[in-house]
C-alpha positions as CSV (number, residue, x, y, z in Angstrom):
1,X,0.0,0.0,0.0
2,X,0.9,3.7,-1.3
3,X,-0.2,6.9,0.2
4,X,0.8,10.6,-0.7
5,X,-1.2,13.7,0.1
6,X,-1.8,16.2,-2.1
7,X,-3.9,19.6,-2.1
8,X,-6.2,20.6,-4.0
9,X,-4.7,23.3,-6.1
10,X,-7.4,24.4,-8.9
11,X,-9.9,27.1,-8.1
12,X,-13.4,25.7,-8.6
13,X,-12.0,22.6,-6.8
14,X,-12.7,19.0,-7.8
15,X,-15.8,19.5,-9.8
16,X,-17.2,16.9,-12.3
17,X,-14.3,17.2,-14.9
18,X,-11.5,16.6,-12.1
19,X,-13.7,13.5,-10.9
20,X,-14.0,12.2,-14.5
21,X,-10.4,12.4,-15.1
22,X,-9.4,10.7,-11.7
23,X,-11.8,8.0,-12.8
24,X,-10.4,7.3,-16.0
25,X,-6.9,6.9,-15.0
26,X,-8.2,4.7,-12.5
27,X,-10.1,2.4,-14.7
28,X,-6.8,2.1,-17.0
29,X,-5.3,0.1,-13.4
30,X,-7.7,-1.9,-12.9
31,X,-5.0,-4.2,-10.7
32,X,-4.7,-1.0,-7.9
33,X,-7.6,-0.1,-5.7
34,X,-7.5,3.4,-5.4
35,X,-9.4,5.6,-2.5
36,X,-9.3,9.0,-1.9
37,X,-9.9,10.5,1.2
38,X,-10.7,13.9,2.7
39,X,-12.8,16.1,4.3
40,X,-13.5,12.4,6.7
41,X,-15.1,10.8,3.7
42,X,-13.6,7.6,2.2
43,X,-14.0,7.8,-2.2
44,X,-13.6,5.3,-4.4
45,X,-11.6,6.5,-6.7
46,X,-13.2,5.0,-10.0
47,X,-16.6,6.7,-8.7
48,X,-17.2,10.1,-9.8
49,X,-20.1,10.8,-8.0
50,X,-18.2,9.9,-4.7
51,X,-15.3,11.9,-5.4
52,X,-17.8,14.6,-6.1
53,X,-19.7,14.1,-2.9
54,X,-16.3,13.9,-0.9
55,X,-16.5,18.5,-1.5
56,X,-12.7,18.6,-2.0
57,X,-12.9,22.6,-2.8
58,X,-9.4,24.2,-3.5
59,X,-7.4,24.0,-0.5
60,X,-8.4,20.5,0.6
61,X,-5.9,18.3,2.1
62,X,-6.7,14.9,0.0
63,X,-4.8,11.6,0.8
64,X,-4.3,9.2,-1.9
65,X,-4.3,5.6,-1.0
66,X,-3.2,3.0,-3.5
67,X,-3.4,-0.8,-3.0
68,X,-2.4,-3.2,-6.0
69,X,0.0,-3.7,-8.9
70,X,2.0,-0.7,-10.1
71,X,0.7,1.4,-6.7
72,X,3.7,3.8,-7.0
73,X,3.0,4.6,-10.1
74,X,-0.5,4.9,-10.0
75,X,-0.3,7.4,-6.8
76,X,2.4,9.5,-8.9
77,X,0.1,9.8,-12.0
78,X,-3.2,10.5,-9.7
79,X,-0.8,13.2,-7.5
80,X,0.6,14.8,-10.6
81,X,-3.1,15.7,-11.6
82,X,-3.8,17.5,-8.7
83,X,-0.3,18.9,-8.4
84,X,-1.5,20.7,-12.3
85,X,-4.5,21.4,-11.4
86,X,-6.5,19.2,-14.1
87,X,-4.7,22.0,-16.2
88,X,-8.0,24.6,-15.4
């Protein structure tokens, strides 16, 4: 297991696009379980709607927990998105 926490950098926060893109690198590993967490709430990260309903605004402390094949990689990929700020 991989963690690494990141914040959430872009202004409007993690809105439906963000979620959509988290989801879709997700679903390309489908070895790794992937959760998010913050604001207490547990996401899964191939969910958008959860990742939605978790209200990571910008600011947000999110930890990204991987489990599975490739885990380092997958937390580096899913960190670098939030690091650009889902380039908004």
């Amino acid at each position: 297991m991989v963690t690494k926490k990141v914040t959430v950098v872009n202004e409007q926060g993690v809105h439906m696009r963000p979620a959509g893109i988290i989801a879709k690198v997700v679903k390309e590993h489908p070895e790794c379980e992937v959760t998010l967490i913050a604001n207490g709430k547990e996401a899964k990260a191939k969910a958008p709607m959860q990742i939605m309903a978790a209200c990571m605004k910008q600011g947000c402390e999110v930890e990204i927990v991987c489990n599975g094949a490739d885990e380092q990689a997958v937390v580096d990929e899913i960190a670098a998105l939030f690091e650009s700020g889902f380039d908004e």
